[in-house]
C-alpha positions in Angstrom: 219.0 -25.8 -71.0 220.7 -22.5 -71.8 220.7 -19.8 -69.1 218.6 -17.5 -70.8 215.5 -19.5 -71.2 216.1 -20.8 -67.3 215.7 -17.3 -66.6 213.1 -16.4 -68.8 210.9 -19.6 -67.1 211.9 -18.6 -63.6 210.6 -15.3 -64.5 207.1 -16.3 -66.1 206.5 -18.9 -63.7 207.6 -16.1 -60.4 204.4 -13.8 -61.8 202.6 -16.8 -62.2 203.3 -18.1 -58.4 202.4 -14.5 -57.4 199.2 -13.6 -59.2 198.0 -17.2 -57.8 198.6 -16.5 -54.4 198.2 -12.7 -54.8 194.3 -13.2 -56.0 193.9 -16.0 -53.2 195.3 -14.7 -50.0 196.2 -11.0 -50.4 194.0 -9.5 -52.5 190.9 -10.8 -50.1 193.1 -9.2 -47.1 193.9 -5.4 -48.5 190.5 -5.3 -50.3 189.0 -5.6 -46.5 190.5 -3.1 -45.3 189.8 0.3 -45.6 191.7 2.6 -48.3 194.9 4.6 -46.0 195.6 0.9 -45.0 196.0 -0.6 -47.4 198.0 1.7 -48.9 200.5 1.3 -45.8 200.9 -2.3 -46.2 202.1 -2.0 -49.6 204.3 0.9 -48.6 205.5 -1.2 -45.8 206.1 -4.3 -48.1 208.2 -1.5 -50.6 210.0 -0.1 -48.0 212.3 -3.6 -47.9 213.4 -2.3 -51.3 216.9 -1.0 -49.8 217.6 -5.0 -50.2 218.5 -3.8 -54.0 221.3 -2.3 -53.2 222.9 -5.4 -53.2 223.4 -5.6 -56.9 226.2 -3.3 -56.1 228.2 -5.6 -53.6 230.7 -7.6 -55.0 231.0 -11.5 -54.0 227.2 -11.3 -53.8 226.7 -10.6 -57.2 229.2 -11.9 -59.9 231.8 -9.5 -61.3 230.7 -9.5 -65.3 226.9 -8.1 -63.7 226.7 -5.3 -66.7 227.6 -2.1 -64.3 225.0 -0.1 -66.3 222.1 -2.5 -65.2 223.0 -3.3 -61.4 223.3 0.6 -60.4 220.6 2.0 -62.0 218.5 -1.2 -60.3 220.1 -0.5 -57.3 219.4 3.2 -56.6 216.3 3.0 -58.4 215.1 0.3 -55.5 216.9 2.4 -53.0 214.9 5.7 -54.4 211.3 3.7 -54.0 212.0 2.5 -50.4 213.3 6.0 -48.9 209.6 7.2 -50.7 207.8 4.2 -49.5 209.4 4.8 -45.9 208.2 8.5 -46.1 204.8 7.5 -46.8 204.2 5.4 -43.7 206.5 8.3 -41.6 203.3 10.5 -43.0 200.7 8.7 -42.7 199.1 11.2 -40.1 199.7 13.9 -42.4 197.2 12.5 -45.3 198.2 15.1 -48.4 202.0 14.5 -47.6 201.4 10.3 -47.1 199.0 10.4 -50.8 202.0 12.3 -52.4 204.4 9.7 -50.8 202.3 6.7 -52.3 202.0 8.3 -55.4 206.1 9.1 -55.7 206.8 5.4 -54.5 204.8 4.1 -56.9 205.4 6.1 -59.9 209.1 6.0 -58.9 209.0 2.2 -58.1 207.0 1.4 -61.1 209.4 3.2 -63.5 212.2 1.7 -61.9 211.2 -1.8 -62.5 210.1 -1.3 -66.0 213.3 0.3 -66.9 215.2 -2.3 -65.0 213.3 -5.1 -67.4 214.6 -2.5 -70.5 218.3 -2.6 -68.7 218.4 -6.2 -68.3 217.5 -7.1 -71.6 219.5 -4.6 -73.7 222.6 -5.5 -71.2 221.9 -9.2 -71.9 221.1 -9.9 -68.6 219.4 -13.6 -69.3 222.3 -15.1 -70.6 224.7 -13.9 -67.9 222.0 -14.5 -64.9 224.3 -16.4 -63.1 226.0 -13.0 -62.6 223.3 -12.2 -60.4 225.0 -14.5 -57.7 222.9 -14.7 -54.2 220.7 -12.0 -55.7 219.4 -14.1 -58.5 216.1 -14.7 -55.9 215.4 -11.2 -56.5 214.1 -10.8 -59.9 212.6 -14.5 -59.5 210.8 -14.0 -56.5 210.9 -10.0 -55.2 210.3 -8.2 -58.4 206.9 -10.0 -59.8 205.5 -9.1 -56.0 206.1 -5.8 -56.3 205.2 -4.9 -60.1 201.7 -6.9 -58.9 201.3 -4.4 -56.0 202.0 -1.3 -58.0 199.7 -2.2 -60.6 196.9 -2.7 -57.4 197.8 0.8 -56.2 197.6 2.2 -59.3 194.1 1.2 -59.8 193.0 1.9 -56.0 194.7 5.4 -56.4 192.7 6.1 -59.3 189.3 4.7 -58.7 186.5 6.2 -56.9 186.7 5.7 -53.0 184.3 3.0 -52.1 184.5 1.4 -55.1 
């Protein structure tokens, strides 16, 4: 099977895996708690986004990675986890922690969406093995995190106690 359409399945089926066990197990979980909460967890869960910056270290990722695609993924994940980081430093300080959420997410959102545009105009599926160790990433990080961005979206932008 050629790489691209491994990819493209690894892809499909990571959102799948996640929305599954999203709706089952942590869904249920933030819903019960109250709003500034659960907020924090998914800052806490985007403040791991540093990891990206491994698209950037060589012998972890493959040296024909397209240059254009692996930095702007890299400091864009680097940008949403210094702003998810801030949010939970703020979280006592509840205008400064809502503009935190908002900037992580907006910034985090953006940065995944334009990393999807990246990869595919820099033909990212049919040099995945490029990706090297970080391969898991996409596969398994990114559809996590798009899921909980969408989530905090809607919570920011519903009524409280809705």
């Amino acid at each position: 099977m050629p790489p691209e359409i491994l990819f493209v399945i690894h892809l499909v089926l990571g959102y799948a895996a996640w929305l599954l066990c999203f709706s089952v197990y942590i869904l249920p979980r933030l819903r019960s708690m109250g709003r500034v909460e659960a907020h924090r967890a998914i800052a806490t869960l985007h403040s791991f986004r540093f990891f990206g910056l491994v698209f950037l270290l060589p012998g972890v990722v493959g040296p024909h990675l397209p240059a254009g695609f692996a930095a702007f993924a890299a400091y864009g994940d680097l940008a949403t986890g210094l702003l998810a980081m801030l949010a939970l430093l703020t979280v006592r300080i509840r205008p400064l922690f809502w503009l935190f959420v908002v900037a992580f997410n907006f910034v985090g959102a953006a940065d995944l969406i334009l990393d999807y545009y990246h990869a595919i105009h820099a033909g990212l599926p049919q040099l995945a093995g490029q990706l090297g160790a970080a391969y898991a990433i996409p596969i398994v990080y990114v559809p996590l995190l798009m899921i909980t961005h969408f989530v905090a979206f809607y919570w920011l932008v519903r009524p409280a106690g809705l």
